[in-house]
C-alpha positions in Angstrom: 9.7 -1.3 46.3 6.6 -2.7 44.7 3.6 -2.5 47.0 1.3 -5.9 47.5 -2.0 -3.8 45.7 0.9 -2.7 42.7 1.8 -6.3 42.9 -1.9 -7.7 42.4 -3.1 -5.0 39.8 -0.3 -6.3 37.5 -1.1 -9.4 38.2 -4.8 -8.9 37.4 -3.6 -6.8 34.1 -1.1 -9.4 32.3 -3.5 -11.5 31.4 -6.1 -8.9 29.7 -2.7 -7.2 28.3 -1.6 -11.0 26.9 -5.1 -11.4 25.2 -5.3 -7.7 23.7 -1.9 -8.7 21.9 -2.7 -11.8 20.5 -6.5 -11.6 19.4 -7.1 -11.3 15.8 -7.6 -7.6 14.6 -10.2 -7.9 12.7 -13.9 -9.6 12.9 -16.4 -11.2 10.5 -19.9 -11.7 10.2 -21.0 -14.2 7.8 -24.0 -16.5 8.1 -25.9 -19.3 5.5 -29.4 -17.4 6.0 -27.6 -14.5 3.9 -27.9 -17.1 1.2 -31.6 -17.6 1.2 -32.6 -14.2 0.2 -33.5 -14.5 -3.7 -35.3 -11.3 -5.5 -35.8 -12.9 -8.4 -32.9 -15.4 -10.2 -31.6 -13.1 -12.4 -31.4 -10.5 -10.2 -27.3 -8.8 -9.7 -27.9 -9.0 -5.8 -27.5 -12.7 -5.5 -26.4 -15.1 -3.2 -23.2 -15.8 -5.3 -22.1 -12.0 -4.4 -21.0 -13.7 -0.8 -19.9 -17.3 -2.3 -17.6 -15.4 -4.6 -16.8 -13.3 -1.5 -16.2 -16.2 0.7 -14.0 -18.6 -1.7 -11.4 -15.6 -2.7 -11.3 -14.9 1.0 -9.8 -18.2 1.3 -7.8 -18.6 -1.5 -6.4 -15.3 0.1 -5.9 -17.1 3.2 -8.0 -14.1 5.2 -10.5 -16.5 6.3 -7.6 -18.1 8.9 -6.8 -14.2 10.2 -10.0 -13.1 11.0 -12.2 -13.9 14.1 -15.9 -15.2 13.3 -19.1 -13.0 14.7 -22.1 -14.1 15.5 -24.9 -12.5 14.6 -27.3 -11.4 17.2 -30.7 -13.5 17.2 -32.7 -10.7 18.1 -32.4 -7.4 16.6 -35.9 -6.9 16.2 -36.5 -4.1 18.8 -33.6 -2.3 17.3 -34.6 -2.0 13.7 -38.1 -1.2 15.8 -36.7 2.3 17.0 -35.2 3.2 13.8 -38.5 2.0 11.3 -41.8 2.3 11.5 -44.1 0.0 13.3 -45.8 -0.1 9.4 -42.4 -0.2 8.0 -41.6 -3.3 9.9 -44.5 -5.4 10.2 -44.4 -5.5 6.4 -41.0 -6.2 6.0 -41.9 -9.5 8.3 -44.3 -10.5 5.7 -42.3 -11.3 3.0 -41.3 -15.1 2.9 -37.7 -15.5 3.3 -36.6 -12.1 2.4 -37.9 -10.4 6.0 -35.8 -12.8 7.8 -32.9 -12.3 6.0 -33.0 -8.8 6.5 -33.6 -9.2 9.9 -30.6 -11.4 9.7 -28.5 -8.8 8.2 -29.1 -5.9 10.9 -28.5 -8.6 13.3 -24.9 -9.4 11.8 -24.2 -5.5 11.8 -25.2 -5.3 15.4 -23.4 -8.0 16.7 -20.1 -6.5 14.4 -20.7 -3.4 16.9 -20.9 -5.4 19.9 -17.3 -6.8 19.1 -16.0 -3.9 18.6 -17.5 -1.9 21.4 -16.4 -4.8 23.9 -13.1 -4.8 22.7 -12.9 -8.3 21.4 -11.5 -7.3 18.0 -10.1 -4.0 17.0 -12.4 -3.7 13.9 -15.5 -5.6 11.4 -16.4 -6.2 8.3 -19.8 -7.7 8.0 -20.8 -10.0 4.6 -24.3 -9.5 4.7 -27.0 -9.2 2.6 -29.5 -7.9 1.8 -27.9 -4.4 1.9 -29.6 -1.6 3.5 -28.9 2.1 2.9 -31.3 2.9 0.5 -34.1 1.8 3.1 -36.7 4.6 4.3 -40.3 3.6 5.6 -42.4 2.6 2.4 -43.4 -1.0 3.3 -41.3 -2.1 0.9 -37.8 -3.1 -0.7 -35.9 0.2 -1.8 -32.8 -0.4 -4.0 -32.6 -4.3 -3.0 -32.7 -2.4 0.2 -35.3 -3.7 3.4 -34.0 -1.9 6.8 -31.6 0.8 7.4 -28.5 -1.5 9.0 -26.1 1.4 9.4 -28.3 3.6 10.7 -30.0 1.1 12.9 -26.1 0.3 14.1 -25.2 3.6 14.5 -28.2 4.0 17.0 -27.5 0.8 18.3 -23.9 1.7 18.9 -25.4 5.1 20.8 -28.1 3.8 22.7 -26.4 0.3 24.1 -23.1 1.5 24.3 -22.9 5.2 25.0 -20.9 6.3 21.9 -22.2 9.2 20.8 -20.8 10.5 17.6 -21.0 8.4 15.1 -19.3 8.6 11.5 -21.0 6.6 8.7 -18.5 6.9 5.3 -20.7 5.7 2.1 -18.5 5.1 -1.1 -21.0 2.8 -2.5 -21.6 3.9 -6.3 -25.2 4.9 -5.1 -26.2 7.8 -2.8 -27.2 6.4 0.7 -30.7 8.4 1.0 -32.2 6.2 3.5 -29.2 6.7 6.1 -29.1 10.4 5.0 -32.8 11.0 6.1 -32.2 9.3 9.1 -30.0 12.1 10.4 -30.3 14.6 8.4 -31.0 17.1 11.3 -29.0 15.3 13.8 -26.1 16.7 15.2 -24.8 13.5 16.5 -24.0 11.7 12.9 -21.4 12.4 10.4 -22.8 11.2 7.2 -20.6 11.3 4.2 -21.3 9.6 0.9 -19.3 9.8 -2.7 -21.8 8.7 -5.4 -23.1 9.6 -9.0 -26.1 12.5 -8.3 -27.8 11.5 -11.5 -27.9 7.5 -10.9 -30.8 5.9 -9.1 -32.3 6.8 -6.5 -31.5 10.5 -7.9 -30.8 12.0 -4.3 -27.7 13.2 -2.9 -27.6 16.4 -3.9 -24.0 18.8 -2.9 -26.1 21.5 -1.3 -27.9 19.5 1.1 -25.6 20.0 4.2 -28.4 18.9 7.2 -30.7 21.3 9.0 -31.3 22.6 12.2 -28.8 21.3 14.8 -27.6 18.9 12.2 -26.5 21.8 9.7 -23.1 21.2 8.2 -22.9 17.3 9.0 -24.7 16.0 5.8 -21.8 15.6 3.2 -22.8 14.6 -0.2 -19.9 14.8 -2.8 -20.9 14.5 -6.4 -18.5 12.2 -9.1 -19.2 12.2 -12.7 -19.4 9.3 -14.4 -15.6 7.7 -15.2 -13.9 9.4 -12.3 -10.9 7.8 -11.0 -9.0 6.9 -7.7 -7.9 10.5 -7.8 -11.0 11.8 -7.8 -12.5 9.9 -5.0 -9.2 10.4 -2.9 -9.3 14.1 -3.7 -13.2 14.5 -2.2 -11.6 12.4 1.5 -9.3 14.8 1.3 -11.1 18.2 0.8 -14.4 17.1 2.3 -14.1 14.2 4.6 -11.3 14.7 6.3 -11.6 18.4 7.8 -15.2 17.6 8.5 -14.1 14.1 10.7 -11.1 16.1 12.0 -13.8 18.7 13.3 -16.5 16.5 14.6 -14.0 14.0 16.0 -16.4 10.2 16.4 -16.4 7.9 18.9 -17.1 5.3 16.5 -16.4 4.5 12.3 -19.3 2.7 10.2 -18.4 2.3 6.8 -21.2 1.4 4.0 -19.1 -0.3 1.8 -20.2 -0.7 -1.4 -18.4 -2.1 -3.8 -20.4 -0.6 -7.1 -18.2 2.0 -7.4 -15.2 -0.2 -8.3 -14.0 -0.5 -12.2 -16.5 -2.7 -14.2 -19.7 -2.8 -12.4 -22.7 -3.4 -14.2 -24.4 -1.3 -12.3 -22.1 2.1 -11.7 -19.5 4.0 -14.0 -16.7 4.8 -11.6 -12.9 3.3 -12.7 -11.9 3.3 -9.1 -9.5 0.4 -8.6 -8.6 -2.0 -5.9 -5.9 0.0 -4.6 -8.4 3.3 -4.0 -10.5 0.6 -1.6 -6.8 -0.2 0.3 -6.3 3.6 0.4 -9.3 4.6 1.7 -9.9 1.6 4.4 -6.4 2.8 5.1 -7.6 6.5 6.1 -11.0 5.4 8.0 -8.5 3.7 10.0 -6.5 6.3 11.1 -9.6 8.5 11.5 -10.9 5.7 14.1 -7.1 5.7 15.4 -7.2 8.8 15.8 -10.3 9.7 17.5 -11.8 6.1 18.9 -9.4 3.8 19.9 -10.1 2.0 16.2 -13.9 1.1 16.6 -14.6 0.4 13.1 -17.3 -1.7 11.1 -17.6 -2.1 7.8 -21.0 -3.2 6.2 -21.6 -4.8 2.6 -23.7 -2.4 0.6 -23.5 -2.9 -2.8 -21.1 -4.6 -5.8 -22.4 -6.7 -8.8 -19.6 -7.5 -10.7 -18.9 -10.8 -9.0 -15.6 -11.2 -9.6 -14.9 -7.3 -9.3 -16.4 -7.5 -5.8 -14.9 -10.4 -4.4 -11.4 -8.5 -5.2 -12.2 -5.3 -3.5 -13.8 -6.7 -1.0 -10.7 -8.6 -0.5 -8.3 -5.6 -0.8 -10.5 -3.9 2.3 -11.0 -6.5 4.6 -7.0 -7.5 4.3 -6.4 -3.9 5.2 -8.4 -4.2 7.8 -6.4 -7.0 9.5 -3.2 -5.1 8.3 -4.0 -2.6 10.7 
């Protein structure tokens, strides 16, 4: 016989039960400011990186399955305990671009909020400018201002207690600013694939982390022309055991787009389908170990049209999921 307190817990449950079932998977942070920031008009991270994003998005029809984020209006003391007090006040001198940038770690932390609160399963932020080349020089690093995943892997730590965080970089580039944010921390998983030799010339295989954070710095070296196979092969050997071992509480993905086919700026031939396959397995990592909490931020990608696709392969795996 049902009790009256059995009766009244279920009927307190149905309704969060009904609205865990039917909300859309998958969130997205987009704003117009990201459209404002202009290094110079010839430069390959422009505005029409996100418009191209945006429009195959819809002619996809993803832009009706995902749920919109705001971004939060004031990250400032956030990026303030990751940067410099020197780092930051002259970031916020530069017309335009210091509030975009601003804008941008703003969109990744609200991404986390959504997650964290449960009100979508998983994120992927369209923001720019990107951010994991960022360090403390006072100045833009690889079209890069402030560290966003690193200040959202903080953020995801210190507001809502998770406190292991895996950050997967595939962007063609080595991540060195999120890198030298933890590289003795034992607290972050850091992985990134990328060309050792292209800029910024870091990411070195032997560097592993130091002190309590020794063995939890993963930099996997691809030559020039590698393939699918080759980036699937490092998840496999290098990723995986690592995640399996350090099990997260929460997925941030630096998801640069650079290392696909055809960019004007990298040498990989990794396809679409390598983006699906790989969104795929960060996904059942976060299944596995944290209930899903995945975001995924924008880094890099300057073949337009190259972009817009891959982008599209990964956020539609996203909502598959």
């Amino acid at each position: 016989m049902t009790t009256r307190r059995e009766f009244v817990r279920a009927l307190t449950l149905a309704p969060l039960a009904l609205s865990r079932e039917t909300r859309p998977s998958t969130g997205f942070v987009y704003d117009e400011i990201y459209l404002d920031h202009v290094l110079r008009p010839d430069h390959p991270e422009s505005p029409e990186r996100l418009r191209r994003i945006l429009l195959e998005m819809k002619r996809e029809g993803l832009d009706q399955e995902v749920t919109s984020i705001s971004r939060l209006e004031a990250p400032l003391p956030y990026i303030e305990a990751h940067h410099t007090a020197e780092h930051v006040a002259s970031i916020r001198k530069i017309e335009t671009s210091g509030e975009v940038a601003k804008a941008a770690v703003g969109g990744a932390l609200a991404a986390v909020s959504a997650v964290s609160h449960g009100e979508v399963r998983n994120a992927f932020c369209a923001i720019r400018p990107p951010g994991h080349h960022a360090n403390n020089t006072g100045e833009e690093e690889g079209f890069c201002f402030y560290s966003t995943a690193a200040i959202a892997a903080k953020y995801a730590q210190s507001v809502f207690g998770h406190e292991k965080i895996l950050i997967i970089d595939w962007d063609y580039h080595h991540g060195n600013g999120t890198q030298n944010a933890f590289y003795d921390d034992p607290t972050v998983l850091f992985y990134s694939s990328h060309d050792w030799q292209a800029y910024p010339g870091t990411g070195d295989p032997a560097l592993e982390g130091k002190g309590e954070g020794s063995g939890l710095n993963i930099n996997v070296h691809l030559e020039c022309g590698s393939k699918d196979v080759d980036m699937l092969r490092a998840w496999d050997k290098k990723l995986l055991p690592a995640a399996a071992k350090f099990e997260p509480d929460f997925v941030i993905v630096s998801a640069g787009f650079d290392s696909r086919k055809e960019d004007p700026l990298g040498c990989f031939d990794v396809t679409d389908d390598a983006f699906r396959r790989m969104t795929r397995t960060a996904m059942d990592v976060a299944d596995q170990y944290c209930d899903g909490r995945l975001v995924s931020l924008l880094e890099g990608g300057y073949n337009i049209d190259g972009l817009a696709k891959a982008t599209v392969a990964h956020v539609s795996t996203l909502v598959e999921g």
